[in-house]
N, C-alpha and C positions, 0 to 999 in steps of 0.2 A: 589278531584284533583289528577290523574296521576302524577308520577316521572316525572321527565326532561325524554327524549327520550337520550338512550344510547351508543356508539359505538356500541354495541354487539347487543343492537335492532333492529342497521340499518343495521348490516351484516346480519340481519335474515330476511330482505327485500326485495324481489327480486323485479326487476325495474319494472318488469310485469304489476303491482299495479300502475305505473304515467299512469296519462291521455296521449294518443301519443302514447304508446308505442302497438304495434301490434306484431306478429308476425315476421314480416318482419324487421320494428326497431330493434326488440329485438334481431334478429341474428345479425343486425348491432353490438347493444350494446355487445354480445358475443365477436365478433374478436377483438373489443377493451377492451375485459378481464372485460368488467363491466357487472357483475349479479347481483348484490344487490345494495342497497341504499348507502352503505356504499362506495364502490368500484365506485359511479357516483360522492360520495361529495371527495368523495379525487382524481379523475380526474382532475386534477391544471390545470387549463388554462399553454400555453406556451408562451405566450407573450398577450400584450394587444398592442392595438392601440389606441395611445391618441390624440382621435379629435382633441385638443385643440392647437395642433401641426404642423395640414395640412398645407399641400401647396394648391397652386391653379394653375394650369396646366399653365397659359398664364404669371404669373407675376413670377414663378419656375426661378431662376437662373440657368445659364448652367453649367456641371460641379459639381451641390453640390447633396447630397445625399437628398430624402425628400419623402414623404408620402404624395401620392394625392389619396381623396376620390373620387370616379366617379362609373359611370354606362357604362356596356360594350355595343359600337354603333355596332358594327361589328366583324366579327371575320371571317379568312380565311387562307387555306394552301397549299402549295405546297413543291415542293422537288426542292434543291440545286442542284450545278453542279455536286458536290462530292455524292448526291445522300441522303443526311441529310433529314429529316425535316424541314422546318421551319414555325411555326405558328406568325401570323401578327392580331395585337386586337386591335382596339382603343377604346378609352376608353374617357369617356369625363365628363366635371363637366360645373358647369355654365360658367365659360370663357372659354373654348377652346377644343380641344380634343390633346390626346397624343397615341403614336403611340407605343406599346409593342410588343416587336420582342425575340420570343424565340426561341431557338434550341435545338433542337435533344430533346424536350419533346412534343411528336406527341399527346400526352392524352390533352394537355390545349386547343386541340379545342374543344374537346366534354366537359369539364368544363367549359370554356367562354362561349359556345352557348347557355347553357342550360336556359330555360324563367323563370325559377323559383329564377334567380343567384342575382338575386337586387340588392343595392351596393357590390363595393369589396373596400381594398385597397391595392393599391401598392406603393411600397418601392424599389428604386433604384436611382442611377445616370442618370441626365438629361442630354440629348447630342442633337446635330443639326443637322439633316441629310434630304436633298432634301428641309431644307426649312419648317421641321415642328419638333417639340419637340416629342422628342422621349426615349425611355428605353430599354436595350438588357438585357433579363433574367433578371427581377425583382421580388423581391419575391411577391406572391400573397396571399391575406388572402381575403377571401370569409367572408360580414361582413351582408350579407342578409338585414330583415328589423332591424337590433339590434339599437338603440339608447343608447345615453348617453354620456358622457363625456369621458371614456373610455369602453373601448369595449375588451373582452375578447377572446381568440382568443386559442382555445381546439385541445390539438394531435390529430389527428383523422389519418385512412388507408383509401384507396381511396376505396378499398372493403370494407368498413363497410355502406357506400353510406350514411352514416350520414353528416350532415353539421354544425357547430361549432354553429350556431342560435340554432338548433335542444338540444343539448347537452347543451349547455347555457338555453334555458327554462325548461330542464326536473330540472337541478339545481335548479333553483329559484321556482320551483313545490315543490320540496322535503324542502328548507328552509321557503316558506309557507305554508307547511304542520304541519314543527316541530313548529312555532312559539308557538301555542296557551302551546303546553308541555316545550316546550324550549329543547336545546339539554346539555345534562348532563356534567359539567364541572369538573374533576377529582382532581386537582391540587388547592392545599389550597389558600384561598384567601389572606394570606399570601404572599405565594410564588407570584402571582399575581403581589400583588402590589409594593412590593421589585424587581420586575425584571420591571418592567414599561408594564406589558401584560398586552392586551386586553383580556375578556373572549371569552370563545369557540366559541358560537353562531355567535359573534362580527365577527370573524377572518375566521367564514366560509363564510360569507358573504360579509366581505371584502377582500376576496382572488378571488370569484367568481365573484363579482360585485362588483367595487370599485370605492369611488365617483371621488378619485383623487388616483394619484400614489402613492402620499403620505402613505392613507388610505390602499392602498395593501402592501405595504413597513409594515407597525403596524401588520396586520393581518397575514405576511405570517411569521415573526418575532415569534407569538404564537404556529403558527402550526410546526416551524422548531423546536420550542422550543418540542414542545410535542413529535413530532418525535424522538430528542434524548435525552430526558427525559426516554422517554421506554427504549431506548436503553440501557441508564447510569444503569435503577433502574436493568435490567436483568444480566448487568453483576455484580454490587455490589451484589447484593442480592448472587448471584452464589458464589460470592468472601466471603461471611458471610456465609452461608452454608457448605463452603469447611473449613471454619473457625470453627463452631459448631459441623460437624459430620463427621471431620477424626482427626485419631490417629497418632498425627506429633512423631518426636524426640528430645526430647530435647537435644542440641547439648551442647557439653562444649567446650565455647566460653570465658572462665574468671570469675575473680569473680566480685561484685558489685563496684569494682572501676574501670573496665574496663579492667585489663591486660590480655593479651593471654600469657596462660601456654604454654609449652610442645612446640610439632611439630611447631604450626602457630608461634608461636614468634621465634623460633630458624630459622626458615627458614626466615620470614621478614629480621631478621636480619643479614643473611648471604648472602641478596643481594648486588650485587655491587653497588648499587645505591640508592638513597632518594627516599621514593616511592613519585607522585605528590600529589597533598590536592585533588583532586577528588578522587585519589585510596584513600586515606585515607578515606574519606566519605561514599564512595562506600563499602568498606571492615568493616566499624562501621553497615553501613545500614543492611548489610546483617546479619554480628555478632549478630546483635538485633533480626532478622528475626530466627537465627537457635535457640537462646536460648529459643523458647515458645516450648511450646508444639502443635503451631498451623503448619501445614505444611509451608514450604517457599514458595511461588507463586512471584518469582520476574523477571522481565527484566531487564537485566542491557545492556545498549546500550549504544557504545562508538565508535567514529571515529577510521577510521584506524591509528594503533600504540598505540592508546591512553592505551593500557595495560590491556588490557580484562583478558588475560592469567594470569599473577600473582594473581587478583582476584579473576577469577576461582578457583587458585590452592591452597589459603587461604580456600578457602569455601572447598572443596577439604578434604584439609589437618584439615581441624575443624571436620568433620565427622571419620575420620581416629583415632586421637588422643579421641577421643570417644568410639574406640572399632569397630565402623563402616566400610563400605567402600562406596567409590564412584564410579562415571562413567560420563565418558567424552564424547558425543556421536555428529559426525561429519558429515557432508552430503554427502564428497566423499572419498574416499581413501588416495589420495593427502593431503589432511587437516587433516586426522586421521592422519597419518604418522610422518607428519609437527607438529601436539599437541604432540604425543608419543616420537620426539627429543625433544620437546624446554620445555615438562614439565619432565621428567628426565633429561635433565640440568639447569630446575630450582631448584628441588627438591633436588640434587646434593646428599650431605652425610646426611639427612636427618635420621635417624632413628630412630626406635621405640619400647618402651621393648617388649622384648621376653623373658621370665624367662626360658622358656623351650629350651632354644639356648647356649652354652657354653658361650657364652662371654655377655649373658643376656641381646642382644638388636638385632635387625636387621634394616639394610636399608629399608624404604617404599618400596615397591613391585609396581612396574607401570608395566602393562601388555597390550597388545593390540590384537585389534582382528576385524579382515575384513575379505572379502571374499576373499582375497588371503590368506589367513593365510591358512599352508600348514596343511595337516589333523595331526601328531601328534603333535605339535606344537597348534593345536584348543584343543586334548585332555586336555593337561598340562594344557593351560589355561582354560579352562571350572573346570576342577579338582579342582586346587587351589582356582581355584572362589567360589566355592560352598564352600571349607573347609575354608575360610576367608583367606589365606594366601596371596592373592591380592589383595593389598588396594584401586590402583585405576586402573580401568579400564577403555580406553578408545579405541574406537572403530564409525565404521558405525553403519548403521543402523541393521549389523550382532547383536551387541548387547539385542537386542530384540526379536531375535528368541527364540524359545520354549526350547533349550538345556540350553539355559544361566539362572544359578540360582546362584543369590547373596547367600553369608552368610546371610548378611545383608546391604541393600544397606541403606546409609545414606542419601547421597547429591547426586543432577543429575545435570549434566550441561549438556546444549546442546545445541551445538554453531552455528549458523545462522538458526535458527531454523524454519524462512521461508521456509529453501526447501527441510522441513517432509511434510509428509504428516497427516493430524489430526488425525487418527489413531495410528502412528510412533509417534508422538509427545507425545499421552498422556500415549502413554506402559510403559513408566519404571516411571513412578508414582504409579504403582500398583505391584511394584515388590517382595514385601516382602511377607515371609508365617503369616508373628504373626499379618497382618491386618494395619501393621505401613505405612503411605506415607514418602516417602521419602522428604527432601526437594528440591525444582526444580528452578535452577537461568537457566532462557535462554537468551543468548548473541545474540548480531547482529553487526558487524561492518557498516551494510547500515545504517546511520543515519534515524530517523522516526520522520516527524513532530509532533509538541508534539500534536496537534489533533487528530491527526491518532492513535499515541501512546496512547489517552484515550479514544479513541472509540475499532481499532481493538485491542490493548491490554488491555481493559479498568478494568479485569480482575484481572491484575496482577499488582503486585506494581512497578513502574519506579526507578531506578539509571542510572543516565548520568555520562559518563566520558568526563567533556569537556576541560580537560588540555591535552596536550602531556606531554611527559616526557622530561628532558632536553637532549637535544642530538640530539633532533631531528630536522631536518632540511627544511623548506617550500622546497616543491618540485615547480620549477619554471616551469610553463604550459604555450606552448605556438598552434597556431594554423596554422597550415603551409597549407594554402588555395589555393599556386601555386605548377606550378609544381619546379618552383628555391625552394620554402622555403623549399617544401617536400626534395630535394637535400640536402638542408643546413642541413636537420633530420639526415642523412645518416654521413652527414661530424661529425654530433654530435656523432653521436654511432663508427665513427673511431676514433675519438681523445678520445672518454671516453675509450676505450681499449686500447690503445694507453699509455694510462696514469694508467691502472692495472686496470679498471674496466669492468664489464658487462652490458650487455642491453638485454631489451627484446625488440620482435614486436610482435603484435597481429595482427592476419588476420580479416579481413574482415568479420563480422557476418552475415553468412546465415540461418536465424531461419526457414526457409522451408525445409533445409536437410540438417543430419549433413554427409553425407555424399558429398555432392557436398562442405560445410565448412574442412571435409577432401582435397580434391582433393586444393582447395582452398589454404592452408596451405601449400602442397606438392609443390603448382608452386609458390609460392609466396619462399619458401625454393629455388627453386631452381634458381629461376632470381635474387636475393638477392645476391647467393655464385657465380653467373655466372658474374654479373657489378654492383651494389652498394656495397657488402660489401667483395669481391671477395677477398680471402687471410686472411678470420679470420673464426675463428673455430664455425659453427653452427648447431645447434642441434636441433630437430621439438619434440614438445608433442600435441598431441590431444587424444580426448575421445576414441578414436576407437583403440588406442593402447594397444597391453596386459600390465595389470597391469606391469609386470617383465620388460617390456619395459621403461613405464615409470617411473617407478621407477630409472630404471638403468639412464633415462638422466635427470632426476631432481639430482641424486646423481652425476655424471657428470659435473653438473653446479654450483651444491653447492661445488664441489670441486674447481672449478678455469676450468675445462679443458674444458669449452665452453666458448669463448666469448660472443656468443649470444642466446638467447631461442625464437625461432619462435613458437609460439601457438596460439593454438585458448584460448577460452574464460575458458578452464581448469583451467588456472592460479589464474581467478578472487579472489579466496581466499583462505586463507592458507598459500600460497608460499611467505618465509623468507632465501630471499641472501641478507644478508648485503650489500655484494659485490657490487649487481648490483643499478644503478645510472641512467640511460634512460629507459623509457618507451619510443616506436613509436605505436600509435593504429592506423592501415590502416582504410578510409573508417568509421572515428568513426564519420560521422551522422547517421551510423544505430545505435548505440549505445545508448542506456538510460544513466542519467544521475548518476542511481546507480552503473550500469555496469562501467564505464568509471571515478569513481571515488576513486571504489573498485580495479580495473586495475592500477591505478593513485598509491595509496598506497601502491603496491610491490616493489615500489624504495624510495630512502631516510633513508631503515630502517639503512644505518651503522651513522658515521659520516661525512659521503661526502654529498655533495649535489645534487640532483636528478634534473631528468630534465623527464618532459612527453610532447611527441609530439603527438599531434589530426591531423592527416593527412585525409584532407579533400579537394579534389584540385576542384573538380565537383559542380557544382550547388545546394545548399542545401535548404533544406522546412524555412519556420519562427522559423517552430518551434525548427529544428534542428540548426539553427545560434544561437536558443538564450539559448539552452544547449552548447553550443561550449562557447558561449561569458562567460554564468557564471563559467564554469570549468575554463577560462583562468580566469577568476575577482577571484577568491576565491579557497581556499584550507578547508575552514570551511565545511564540513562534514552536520550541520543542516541548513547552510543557503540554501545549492544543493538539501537540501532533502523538504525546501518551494518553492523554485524555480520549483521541480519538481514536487511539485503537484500542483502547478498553474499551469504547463504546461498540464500536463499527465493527470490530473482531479483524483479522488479519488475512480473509479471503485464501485462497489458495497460492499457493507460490506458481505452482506452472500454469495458474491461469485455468484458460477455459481448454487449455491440452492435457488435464489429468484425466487417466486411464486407472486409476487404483494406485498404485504403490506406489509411485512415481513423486509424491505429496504427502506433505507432512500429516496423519494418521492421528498419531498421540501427542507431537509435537506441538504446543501454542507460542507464539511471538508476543504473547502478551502474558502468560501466567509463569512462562520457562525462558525468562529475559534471561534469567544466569544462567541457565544453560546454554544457550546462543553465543554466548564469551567463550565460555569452556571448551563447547565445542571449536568454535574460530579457533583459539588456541591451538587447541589441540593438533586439528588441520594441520594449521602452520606447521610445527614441528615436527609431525610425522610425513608431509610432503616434502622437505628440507628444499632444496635447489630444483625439485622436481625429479626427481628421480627416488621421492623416498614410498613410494607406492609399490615396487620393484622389492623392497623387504615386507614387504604385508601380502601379498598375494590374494588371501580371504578377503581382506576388505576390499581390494580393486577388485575380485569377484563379483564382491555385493553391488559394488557400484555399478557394473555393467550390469548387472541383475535389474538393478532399480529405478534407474537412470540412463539409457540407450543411446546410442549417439546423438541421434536427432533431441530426445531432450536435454542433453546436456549441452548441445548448439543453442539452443532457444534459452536458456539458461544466461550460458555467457553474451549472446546478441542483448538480451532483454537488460 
């Protein structure tokens, strides 16, 4: 008796071998990316049509939405006044015929016509016109001779000249081929039965052909399971790996009843303020993390204000107080600059022994370093860096060039760290000579649904900061959709100055060039100081300005001496004026919901209370009303960041590197939330200390199947 039949035996199958397939077929099967057996069973139908559900052309109500099976009587074409296409089909079932009128798609004549087309079905709104039942642009699925209760209904390109019958039988070829071996099921029967899964064989065949919806519902439930089940085991396993074969630092973080000595606790305690129970949390979570000897690998992501900073500068200052040093590594200038003020006025009189200093101690050394950083002034700090006398250092992505050599680097932070690049991201993990990792907290102020969070960071271990600090104040968001409310915006940002405060506005996002978002900027600057805000002091920052420039009107504004900061999307993170209290974002339906919520949190940070206006006067998409509608409903940080992936959809996991199998298929981050747990779970358990992949063999199979060295590096980098 043969093994079951394996993922790996069907990828080494090419379609060549089904009955059908020709030469001809086969270049078909090509442009739809399917060569092997493997790559036709995991082809997911995109929708079915459930017989069970038709209409019938003569008794169809006018006006409802419905699904009539029929056969095409006719088909014919001509051109509009305007000079359009218009294609004309009837199409007809036992009672009646219906009349389908499409435009400007000139190809659906030569589809309709064709003798070989047998049933189809169509799907649209029934209307009345001359006196006969009719449909304008209805979708069309071509259902040949297929029977059954439901019917499944396969991506195809109209150059691949295959027909969804076509691809539908080579399936059911391939699942009566494997019957008599059965197809190999990886995952313990266990697991199985504690998750309510049907097995492999089961879910292939009722994903491709299913009795009832129900029955595809159960099946597709197994295969999304398995999809990120791969997923889960590649990144724990990476995460147990990084755990058994690097040399971390044990940090000194307290003794076994938990106090922080030295630097961390003099400094906690020289804040002005209570820290919240999440920074408590968050700052124990990590404490744990520096004292193994295992590297740190953590995300700590917190809403905007929520106090990422002091965290950082704990973890920071635990490396420091060690003998070590750190590095603070920022995505633009503006943001390094903004960390190098607010963490030398957190750190304040901080100091550290120095025996070799007269007075036998010195203040913490914060240094910084961009690519402005004038050339002697890079000397000194590269100098001291290498001799240890710079405890932390913080900087862009300058920090990673070839010159810069730690003493020794302890702890890395690196804050929004979506916009490194994977390369950039993983360099100062490997910064030391003695072979030691540093440990690595990476921050995010964009909120990350917790799905997403244990898929694309699935890697690293999660701390949420979901308290604000007391002080802080709901910024009130509203949506000024005319042109009076936009006005009443305008009246807002003269009486918030009026009263000692400042405002920003944001321009208009032109992500096709930032040079036209320049010019952008400049008129919007200049109609603003010309009639809306005409007699108060305003200031422009965009990307295109020299560093020395911007600098100068960010330090301008932090001073008081601009009322107002006109910019583009520079601002989005980093920038802290207490001062200012209005946000206006022009034009914010091109905005995303991270954009415009990271924008939203540069006001409110004093004790006043903020105000952000969405100016938006023009016609907006669905989808863009119902980003507007939850920014005005909520200031909650993760509820924007569910909201926005139901909206935006969850893009591909490996990015712009999928090659087919590689990425989640059936899998969604927004409709298969429980299963993403499930799976994680599951990982965990069946990985145990890393070594638990060694009793599964099949599944470490699949993974190497599905996921290749190289993507499984970009996985864990990313």
């Amino acid at each position: 008796m043969k093994a079951p039949i394996t993922l790996t035996d069907l990828a080494g199958m090419g379609v060549s071998r089904l009955q059908g397939v020709g030469p001809k077929k086969l270049k078909g099967l090509e442009i739809l990316g399917i060569e092997s057996l493997l790559d036709l069973l995991t082809h997911y139908p995109r929708r079915y049509i459930d017989r069970t559900r038709e209409a019938k052309i003569a008794s169809s109500a006018l006006g409802e939405e419905v699904l009539i099976l029929g056969e095409v009587s006719s088909v014919s074409s001509r051109r509009t006044r305007n000079g359009k296409v218009m294609v004309v089909a009837d199409v007809r079932d036992a009672t009646g015929t219906l009349r389908c009128t499409f435009f400007n798609q000139a190809w659906r004549e030569h589809q309709l016509s064709s003798p070989h087309i047998g049933e189809l079905a169509i799907f649209g709104k029934i209307e009345m016109f001359n006196a006969k039942r009719q449909m304008t642009n209805p979708v069309v699925d071509l259902v040949g001779t297929r029977t059954g209760k439901i019917v499944s209904v396969y991506p195809l390109s109209e150059k691949s000249g295959l027909s969804t019958w076509e691809v539908g039988d080579w399936v059911a070829q391939v699942l009566r081929r494997c019957a008599d071996r059965g197809i190999a099921d990886p995952v313990p029967e266990t697991v199985l039965r504690s998750l309510g899964l049907v097995a492999r064989q089961s879910a292939f065949a009722g994903i491709h052909a299913p009795e009832s919806m129900g029955h595809m519902v159960t099946s597709r439930d197994r295969l999304v399971f398995d999809e990120l089940l791969r997923l889960q085991l590649s990144l724990v396993q990476r995460q147990r790996d990084l755990e058994r074969n690097s040399l971390g630092i044990v940090q000194q973080v307290g003794d076994s009843g938990g106090a922080v000595p030295g630097l961390v606790r003099f400094f906690l305690d020289s804040l002005p303020y209570e820290l919240t129970g999440a920074q408590q949390r968050a700052i124990a979570e990590i404490d744990s993390d520096l004292a193994r000897p295992i590297p740190m690998h953590r995300l700590l992501q917190g809403d905007v204000g929520s106090g990422k900073t002091v965290v950082a500068v704990s973890a920071l200052l635990t490396a420091v107080q060690g003998g070590h040093q750190g590095a603070l590594m920022a995505p633009t200038e503006v943001l390094a600059e903004q960390h190098g003020t607010s963490v030398r006025a957190l750190i304040g009189d901080v100091s550290i022994d120095a025996p070799e200093t007269l007075l036998g101690s010195r203040p913490v050394s914060v240094g910084l370093l961009t690519n402005r950083t004038r050339a002697a002034e890079r000397r000194r700090v590269l100098a001291n860096l290498a001799e240890g006398s710079i405890d932390i250092l913080i900087g862009t992505h300058a920090l990673i060039q070839d010159a810069v050599q730690f003493n020794s680097l302890g702890v890395v932070v690196i804050d929004e760290q979506h916009r490194f690049g994977v390369e950039q991201r993983a360099a100062l993990r490997s910064a030391n000579s003695d072979s030691t990792v540093p440990d690595v907290l990476v921050m995010t102020a964009t909120p990350i649904p917790r799905t997403a969070a244990m898929t694309v960071y699935g890697d690293l271990d999660v701390t949420v900061l979901d308290e604000l600090p007391p002080g802080r104040t709901p910024i009130e968001t509203m949506w000024a959709a005319s042109s009076a409310e936009e006005e009443t915006a305008w009246e807002l940002v003269r009486s918030q100055v009026s009263a000692g405060y400042q405002s920003y506005v944001v321009c208009p996002l032109i992500e096709e060039s930032e040079k036209l978002e320049v010019a952008s900027a400049e008129e919007t600057l200049e109609r603003l100081a010309a009639v809306e805000l005409s007699g108060l002091r305003l200031g422009l920052l965009h990307g295109r300005m020299a560093s020395d420039d911007k600098q100068l009107t960010m330090e301008q504004f932090r001073a008081g001496k601009l009322d107002v900061l006109i910019a583009t999307t520079v601002i989005e993170v980093g920038v802290d004026v207490p001062n200012a209290t209005v946000m206006v974002i022009l034009d914010a339906d091109r905005f995303g919901i991270a954009q415009l919520h990271q924008l939203r949190g540069r006001v409110g940070r004093g004790g006043a209370r903020g105000f952000c206006v969405l100016v938006a006067t023009s016609e907006v998409t669905a989808d863009a009303q119902a980003r507007l509608e939850a920014m005005v409903r909520t200031t909650d940080g993760f509820e924007l960041a569910e909201v926005d992936l139901d909206l935006r959809g969850e893009g591909t996991v490996m990015g712009e590197r999928q090659k087919g199998r590689n990425d989640l298929q059936l899998a969604s981050l927004r409709r298969d939330r429980a299963w993403v747990e499930k799976a994680r779970a599951v990982a965990v358990d069946l990985i145990g200390d890393g070594s638990g992949l060694e009793q599964h063999p099949l599944l470490g199979a699949e993974l190497a199947l599905v996921l290749d060295d190289e993507d499984r590096e970009f996985l864990h980098k990313s």
